[in-house]
C-alpha positions as a Markdown table, in Angstrom:
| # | Residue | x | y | z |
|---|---|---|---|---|
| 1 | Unk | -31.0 | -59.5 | -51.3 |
| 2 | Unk | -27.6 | -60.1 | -51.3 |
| 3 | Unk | -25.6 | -58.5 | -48.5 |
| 4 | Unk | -22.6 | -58.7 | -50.0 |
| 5 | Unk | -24.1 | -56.0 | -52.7 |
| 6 | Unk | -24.0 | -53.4 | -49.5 |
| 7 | Unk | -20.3 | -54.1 | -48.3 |
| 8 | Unk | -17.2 | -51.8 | -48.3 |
| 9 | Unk | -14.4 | -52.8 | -49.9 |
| 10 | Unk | -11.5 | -52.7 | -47.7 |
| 11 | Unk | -9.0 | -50.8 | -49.1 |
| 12 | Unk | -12.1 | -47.8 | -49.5 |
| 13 | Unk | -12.6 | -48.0 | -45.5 |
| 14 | Unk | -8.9 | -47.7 | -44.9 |
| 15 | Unk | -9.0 | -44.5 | -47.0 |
| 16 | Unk | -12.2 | -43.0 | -45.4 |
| 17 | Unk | -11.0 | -43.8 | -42.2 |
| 18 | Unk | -7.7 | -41.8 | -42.4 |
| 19 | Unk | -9.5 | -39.0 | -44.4 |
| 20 | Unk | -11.4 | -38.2 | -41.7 |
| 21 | Unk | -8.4 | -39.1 | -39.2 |
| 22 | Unk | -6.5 | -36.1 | -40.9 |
| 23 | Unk | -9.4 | -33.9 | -41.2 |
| 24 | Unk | -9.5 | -33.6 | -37.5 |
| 25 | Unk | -6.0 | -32.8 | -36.7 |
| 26 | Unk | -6.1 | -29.1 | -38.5 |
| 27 | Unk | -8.8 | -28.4 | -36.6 |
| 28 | Unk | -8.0 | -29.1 | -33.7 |
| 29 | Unk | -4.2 | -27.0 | -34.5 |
| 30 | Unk | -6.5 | -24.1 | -35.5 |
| 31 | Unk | -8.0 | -23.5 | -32.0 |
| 32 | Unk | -4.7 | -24.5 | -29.9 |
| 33 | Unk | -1.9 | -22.1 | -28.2 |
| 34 | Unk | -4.0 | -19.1 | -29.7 |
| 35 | Unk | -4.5 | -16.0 | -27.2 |
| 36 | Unk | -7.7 | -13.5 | -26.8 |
| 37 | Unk | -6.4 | -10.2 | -25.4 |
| 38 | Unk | -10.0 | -8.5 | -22.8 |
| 39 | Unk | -8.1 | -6.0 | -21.0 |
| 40 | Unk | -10.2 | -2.9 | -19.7 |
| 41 | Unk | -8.9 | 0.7 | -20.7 |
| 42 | Unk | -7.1 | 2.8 | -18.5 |
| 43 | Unk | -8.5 | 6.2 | -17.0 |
| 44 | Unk | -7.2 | 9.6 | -16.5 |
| 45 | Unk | -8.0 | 12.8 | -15.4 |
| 46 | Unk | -6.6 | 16.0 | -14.0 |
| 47 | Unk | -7.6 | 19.0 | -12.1 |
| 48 | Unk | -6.7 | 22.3 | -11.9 |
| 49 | Unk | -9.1 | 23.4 | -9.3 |
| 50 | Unk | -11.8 | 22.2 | -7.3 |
| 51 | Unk | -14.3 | 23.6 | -4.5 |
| 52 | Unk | -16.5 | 22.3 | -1.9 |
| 53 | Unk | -17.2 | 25.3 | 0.6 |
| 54 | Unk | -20.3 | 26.2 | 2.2 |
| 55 | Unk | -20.8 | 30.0 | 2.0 |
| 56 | Unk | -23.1 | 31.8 | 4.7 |
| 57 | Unk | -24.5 | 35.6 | 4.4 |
| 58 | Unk | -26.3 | 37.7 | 6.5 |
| 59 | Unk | -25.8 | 35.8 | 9.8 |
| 60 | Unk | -26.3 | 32.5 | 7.6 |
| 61 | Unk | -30.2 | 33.2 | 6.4 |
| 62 | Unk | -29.1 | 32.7 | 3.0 |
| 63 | Unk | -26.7 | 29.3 | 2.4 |
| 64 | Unk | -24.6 | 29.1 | -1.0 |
| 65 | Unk | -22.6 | 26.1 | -1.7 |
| 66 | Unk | -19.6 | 27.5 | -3.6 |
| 67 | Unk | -18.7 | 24.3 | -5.8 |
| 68 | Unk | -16.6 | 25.1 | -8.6 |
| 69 | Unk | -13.9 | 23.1 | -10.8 |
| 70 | Unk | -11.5 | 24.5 | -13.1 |
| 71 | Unk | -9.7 | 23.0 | -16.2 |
| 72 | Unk | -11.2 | 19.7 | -15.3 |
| 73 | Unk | -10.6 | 17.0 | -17.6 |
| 74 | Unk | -11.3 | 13.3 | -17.9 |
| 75 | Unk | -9.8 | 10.6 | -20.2 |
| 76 | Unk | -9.9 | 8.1 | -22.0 |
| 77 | Unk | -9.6 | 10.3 | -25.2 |
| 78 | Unk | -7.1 | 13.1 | -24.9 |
| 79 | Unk | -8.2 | 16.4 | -23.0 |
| 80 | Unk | -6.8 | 19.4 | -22.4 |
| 81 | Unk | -8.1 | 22.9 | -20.9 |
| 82 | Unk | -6.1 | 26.1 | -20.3 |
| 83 | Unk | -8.5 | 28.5 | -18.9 |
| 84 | Unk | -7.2 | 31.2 | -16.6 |
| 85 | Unk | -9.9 | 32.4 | -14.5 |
| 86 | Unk | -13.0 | 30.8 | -12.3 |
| 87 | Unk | -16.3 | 32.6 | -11.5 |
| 88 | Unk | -19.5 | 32.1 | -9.3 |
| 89 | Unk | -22.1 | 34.2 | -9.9 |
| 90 | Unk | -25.2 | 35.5 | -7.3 |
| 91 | Unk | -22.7 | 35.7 | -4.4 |
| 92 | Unk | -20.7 | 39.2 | -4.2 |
| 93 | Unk | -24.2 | 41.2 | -3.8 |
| 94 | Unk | -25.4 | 39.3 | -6.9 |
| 95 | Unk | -22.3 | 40.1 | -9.1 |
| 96 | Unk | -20.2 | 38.1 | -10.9 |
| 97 | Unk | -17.4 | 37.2 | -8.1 |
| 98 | Unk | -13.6 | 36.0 | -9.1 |
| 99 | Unk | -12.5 | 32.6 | -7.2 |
| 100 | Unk | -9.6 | 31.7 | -9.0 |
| 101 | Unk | -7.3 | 34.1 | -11.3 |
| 102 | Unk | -4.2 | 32.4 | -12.9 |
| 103 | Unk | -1.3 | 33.2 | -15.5 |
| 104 | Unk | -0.7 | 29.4 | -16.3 |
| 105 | Unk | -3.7 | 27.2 | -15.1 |
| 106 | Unk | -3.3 | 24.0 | -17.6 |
| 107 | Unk | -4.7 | 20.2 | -17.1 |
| 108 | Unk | -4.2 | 17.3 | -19.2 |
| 109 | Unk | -5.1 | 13.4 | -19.7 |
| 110 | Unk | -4.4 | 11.4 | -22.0 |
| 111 | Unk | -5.0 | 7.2 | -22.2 |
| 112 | Unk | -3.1 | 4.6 | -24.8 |
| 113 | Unk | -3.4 | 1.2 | -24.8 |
| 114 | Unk | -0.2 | 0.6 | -22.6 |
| 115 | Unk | -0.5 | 4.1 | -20.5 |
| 116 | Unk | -2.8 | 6.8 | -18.8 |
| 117 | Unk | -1.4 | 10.1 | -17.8 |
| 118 | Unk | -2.7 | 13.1 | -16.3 |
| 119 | Unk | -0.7 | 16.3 | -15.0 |
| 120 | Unk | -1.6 | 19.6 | -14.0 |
| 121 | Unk | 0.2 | 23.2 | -13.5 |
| 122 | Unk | -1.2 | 25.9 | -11.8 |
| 123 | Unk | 1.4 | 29.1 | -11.4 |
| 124 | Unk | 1.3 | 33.2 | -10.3 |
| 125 | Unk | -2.4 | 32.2 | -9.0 |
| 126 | Unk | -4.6 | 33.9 | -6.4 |
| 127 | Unk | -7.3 | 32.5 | -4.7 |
| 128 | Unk | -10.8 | 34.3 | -2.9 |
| 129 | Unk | -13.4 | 33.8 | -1.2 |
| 130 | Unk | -17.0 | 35.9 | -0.7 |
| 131 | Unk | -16.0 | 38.3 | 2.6 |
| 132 | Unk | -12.6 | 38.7 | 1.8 |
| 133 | Unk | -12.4 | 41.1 | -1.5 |
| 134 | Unk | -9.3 | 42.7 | -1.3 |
| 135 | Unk | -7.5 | 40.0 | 0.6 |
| 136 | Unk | -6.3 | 36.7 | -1.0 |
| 137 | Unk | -7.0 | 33.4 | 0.7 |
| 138 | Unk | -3.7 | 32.1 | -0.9 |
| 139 | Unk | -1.5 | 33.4 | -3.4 |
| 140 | Unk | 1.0 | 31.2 | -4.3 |
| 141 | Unk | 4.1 | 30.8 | -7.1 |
| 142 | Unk | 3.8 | 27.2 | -9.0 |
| 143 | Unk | 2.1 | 24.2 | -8.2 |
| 144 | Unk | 2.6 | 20.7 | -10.5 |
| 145 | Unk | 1.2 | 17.0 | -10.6 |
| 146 | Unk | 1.4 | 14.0 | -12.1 |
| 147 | Unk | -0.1 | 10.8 | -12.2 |
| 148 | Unk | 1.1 | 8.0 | -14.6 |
| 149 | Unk | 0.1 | 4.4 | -14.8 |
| 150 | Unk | 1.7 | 2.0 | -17.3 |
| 151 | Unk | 0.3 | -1.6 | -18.2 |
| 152 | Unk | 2.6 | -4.1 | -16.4 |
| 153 | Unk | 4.9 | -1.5 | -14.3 |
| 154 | Unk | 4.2 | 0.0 | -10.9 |
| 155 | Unk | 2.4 | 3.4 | -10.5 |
| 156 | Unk | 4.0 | 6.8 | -10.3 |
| 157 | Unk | 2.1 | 10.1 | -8.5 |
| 158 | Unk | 4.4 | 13.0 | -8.0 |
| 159 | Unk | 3.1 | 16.8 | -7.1 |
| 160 | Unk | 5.7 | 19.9 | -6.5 |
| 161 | Unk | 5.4 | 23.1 | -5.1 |
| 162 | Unk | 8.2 | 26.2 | -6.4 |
| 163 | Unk | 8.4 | 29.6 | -4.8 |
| 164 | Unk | 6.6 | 31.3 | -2.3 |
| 165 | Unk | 3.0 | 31.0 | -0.5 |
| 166 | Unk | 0.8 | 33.4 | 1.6 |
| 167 | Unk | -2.3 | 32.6 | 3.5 |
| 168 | Unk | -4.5 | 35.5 | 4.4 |
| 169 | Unk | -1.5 | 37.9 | 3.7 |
| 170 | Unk | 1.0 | 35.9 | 5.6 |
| 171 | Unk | 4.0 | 34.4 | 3.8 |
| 172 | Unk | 4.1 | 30.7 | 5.2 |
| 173 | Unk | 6.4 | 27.8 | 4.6 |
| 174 | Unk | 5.1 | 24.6 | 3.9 |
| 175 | Unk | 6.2 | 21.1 | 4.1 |
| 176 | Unk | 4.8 | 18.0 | 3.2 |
| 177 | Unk | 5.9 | 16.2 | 6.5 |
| 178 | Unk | 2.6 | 17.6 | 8.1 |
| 179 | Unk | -0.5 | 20.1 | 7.5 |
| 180 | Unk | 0.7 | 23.8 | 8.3 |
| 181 | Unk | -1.8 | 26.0 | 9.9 |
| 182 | Unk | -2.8 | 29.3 | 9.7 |
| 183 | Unk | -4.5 | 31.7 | 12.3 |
| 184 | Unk | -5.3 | 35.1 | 11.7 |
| 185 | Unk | -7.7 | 36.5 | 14.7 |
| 186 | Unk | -10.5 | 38.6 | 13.1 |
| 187 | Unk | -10.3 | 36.9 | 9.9 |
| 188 | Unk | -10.3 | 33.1 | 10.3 |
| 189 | Unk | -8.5 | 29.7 | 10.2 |
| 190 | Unk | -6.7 | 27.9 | 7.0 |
| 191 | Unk | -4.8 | 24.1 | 7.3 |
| 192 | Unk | -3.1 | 23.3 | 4.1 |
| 193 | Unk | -1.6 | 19.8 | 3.0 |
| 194 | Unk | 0.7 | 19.8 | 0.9 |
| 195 | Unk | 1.8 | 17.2 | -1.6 |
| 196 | Unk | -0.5 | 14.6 | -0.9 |
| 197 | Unk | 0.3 | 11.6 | -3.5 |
| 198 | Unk | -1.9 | 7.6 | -3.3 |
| 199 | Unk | -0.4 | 4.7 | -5.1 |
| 200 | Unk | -1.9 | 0.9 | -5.4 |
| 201 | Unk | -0.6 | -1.4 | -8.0 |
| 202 | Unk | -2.9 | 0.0 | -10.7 |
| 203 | Unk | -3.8 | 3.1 | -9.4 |
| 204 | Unk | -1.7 | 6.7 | -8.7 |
| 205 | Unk | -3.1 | 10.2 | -7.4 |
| 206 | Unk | -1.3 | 13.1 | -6.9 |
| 207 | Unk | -2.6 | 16.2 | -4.9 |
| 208 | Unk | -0.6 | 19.5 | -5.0 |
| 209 | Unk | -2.2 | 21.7 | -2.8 |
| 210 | Unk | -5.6 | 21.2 | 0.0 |
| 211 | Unk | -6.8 | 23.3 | 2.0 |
| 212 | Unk | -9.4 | 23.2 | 4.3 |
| 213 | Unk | -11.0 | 26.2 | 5.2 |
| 214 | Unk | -13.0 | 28.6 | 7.9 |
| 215 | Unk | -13.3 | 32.3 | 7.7 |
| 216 | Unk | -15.5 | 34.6 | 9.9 |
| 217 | Unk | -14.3 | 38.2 | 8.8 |
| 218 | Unk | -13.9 | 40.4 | 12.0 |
| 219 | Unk | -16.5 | 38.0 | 13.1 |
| 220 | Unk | -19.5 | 40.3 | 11.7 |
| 221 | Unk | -21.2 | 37.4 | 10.0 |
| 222 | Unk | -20.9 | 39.3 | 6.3 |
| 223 | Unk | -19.4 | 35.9 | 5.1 |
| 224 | Unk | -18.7 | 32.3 | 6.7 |
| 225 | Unk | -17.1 | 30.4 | 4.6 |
| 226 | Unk | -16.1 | 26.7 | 5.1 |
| 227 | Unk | -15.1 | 23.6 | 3.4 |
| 228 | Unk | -11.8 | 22.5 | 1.6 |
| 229 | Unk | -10.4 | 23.2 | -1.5 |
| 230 | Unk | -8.0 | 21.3 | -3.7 |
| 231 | Unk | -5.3 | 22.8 | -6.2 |
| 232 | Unk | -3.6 | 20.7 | -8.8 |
| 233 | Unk | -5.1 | 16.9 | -8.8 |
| 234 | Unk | -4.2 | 13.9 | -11.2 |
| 235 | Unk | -5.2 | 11.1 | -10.8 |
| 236 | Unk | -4.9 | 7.5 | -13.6 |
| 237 | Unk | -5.7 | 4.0 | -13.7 |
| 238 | Unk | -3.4 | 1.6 | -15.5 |
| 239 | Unk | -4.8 | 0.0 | -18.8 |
| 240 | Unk | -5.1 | -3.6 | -18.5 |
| 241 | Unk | -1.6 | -5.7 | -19.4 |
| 242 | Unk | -2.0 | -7.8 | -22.5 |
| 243 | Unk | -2.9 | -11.6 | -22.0 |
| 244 | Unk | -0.3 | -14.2 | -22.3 |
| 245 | Unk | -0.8 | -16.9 | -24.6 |
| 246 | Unk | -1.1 | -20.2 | -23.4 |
| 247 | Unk | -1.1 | -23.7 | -24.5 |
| 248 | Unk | -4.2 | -26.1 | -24.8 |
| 249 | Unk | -3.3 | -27.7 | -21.6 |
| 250 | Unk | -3.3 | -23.8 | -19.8 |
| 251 | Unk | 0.4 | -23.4 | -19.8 |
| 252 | Unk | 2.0 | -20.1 | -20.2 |
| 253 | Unk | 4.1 | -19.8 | -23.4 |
| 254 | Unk | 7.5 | -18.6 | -22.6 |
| 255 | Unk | 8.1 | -15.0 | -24.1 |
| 256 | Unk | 10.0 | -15.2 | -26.9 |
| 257 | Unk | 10.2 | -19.1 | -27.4 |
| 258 | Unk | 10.0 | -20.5 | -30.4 |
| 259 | Unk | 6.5 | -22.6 | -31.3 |
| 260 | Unk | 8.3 | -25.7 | -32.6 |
| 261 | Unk | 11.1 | -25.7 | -29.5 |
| 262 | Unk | 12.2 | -29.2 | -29.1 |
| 263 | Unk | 11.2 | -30.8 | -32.3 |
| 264 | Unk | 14.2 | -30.1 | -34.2 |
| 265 | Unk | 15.9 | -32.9 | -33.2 |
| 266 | Unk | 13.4 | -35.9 | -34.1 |
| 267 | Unk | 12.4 | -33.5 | -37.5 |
| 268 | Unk | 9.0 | -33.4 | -36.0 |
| 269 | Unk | 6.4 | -30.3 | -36.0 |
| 270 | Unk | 3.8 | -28.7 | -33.9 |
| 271 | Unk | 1.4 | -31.5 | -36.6 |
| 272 | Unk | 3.2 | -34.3 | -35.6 |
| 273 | Unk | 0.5 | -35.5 | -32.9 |
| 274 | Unk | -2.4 | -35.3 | -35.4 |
| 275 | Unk | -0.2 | -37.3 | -38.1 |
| 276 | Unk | 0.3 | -40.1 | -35.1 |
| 277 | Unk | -3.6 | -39.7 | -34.6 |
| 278 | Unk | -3.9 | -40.2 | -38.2 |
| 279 | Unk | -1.7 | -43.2 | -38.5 |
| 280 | Unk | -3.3 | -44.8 | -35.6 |
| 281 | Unk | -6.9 | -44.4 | -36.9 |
| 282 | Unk | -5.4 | -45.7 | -40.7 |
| 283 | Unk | -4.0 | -48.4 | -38.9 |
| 284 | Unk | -7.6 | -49.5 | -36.4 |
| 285 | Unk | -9.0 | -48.6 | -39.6 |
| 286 | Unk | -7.3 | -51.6 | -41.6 |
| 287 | Unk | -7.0 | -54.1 | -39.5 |
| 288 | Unk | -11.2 | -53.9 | -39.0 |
| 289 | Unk | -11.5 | -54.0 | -42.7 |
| 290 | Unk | -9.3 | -56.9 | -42.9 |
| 291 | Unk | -11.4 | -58.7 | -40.5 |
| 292 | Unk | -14.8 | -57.5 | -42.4 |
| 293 | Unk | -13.1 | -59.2 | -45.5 |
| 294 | Unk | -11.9 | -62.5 | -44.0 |
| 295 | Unk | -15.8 | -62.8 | -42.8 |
| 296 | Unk | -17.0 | -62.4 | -46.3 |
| 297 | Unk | -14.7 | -64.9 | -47.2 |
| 298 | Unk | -15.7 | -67.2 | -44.5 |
C-alpha cells in the first residue's frame, strides 16, 4: 500500500490538536474555586422539669424511683409544650400524687440553619414530694433560661431567678456565688444551686434551679426521699458554619473578592490559562505536523 494514503494533512492536525486543547480548559473551569457546604445541624432542647429521686415507704420494703420530666422538648424541628401540672401515679397510697403544679410552666426549641435556641419559664410553681402532703418542698416566684448557639459566634447560656423562694416552709435567699442549704430537723435536708450555666465554643447550657434532696419526715420512715431535681434547663448546640470556598490550589477565597481580581489590567479572565494551554498545544501541534510534512517530502 501506499502510506502516504493513511497520512494527515497538516493543517487537519493543527486543528484537532487545538480542538481538543480547548475542550479541556472548560472542564477543567467547571470543577475549580467551587465550594460543597457538609455542615451538621444544630440541637436544642429545653426543660421545664426533671426528677431523679429515689422514694422509700414503709421503712424502705417497697423502692419507687420517682423519675418524671415536664414540658420536655427536643429540637431540631420546633417544639413547644405548656403544660401546667406533673403527676406519678402508685405512690400517695396508690393515688394519683401532684409533683409539680405551675401557673406558667412553658419550654421551647427551636433549630435554623444559622441558630439553635432553647428557653424555658417556670413561675408561681410548687413543688412535692411523697411524705410531705401539705408542705411544699419549694415554692418559688419565677425561674427563666436560655441557651442560644449561633453558627460562627460564641455561645450564650443565661438563667434568672425573680421574687421570692421557700424550702420546706422557710423563705430562703439564694445566690449563685454558692449552693444554699436548708435544714429543717424532723423533716430533712435540701442544697439548692442556683443559676448554674456551661459554655464551650459550640455548646451552651443553662440551669435555673437544682436541688438535691433528702427527707426523712419526723424520721418515722413513712417516706425517704432522695435524689436531685432540676427546674428550668436549656441546653443547644451550634449548627455547623458554612464552608468557605477555596481555590484549586486549597486557598481560601477572600469574602467578598471579586473572581476576576487582578486581570483587569492585562484584559485577561479567569479562561485566560486554558486559552495559553490552548495556544501552546496549537502551537506543539503545528510544528509536529510541519515536521510529518517535510518527511513526506523527503
Amino acid at each position: 500500500m501506499n502510506g502516504k494514503n493513511f497520512r494527515m494533512p497538516a493543517r487537519r492536525l493543527a486543528t484537532v490538536a487545538t480542538a481538543m486543547a480547548l475542550a479541556a480548559g472548560p472542564a477543567v473551569l467547571a470543577g475549580a474555586g467551587s465550594a460543597h457546604a457538609t455542615g451538621d445541624e444544630g440541637r436544642a432542647s429545653a426543660v421545664v422539669l426533671r426528677t431523679g429521686l429515689d422514694v422509700s415507704l414503709l421503712n424502705k420494703t417497697v423502692n419507687v424511683p420517682l423519675a418524671v420530666s415536664l414540658n420536655e422538648v427536643q429540637a431540631p424541628q420546633s417544639a413547644e409544650k405548656t403544660a401546667l401540672s406533673a403527676q406519678l401515679n402508685g405512690v400517695d397510697g396508690g393515688k394519683a400524687f401532684s409533683v409539680l403544679d405551675a401557673q406558667v410552666a412553658s419550654a421551647k426549641a427551636d433549630v435554623t440553619d444559622a441558630k439553635a435556641e432553647a428557653s424555658t419559664t417556670l413561675a408561681h410553681a410548687k413543688l412535692h414530694v411523697p411524705g410531705l402532703p401539705l408542705l411544699s418542698l419549694i415554692e418559688l416566684g419565677t425561674v427563666t433560661s436560655k441557651a442560644t448557639c449561633e453558627a460562627g459566634r460564641t455561645p450564650t447560656a443565661t438563667s434568672n431567678l425573680l421574687g421570692s423562694v421557700t424550702v420546706l416552709g422557710k423563705k430562703v435567699t439564694l445566690t449563685a456565688g454558692g449552693p444554699t442549704e436548708v435544714k429543717v430537723p424532723g423533716v430533712g435536708e435540701v442544697r439548692l444551686d442556683l443559676s448554674r450555666t456551661e459554655t464551650t465554643t459550640d455548646t451552651a447550657a443553662a440551669t435555673a434551679l437544682e436541688l438535691t434532696v433528702s427527707i426523712n419526715p419526723l424520721k418515722l420512715n413513712v417516706a425517704e426521699v432522695e435524689g436531685t431535681l432540676t427546674l428550668a434547663k436549656a441546653t443547644c448546640e451550634a449548627p455547623a458554619a458554612p464552608a468557605a470556598a477555596t481555590t484549586p490550589a486549597g486557598e481560601v477565597e477572600p469574602q467578598g473578592a471579586p473572581a476576576e481580581a487582578g486581570l483587569a489590567e492585562t484584559g485577561g479572565s479567569s479562561t485566560t490559562p486554558y486559552i495559553v494551554g490552548g495556544a501552546l498545544a496549537l502551537l506543539l501541534a503545528g510544528g509536529g505536523a510541519v515536521a510529518v510534512a517535510r518527511r513526506a517530502r523527503n
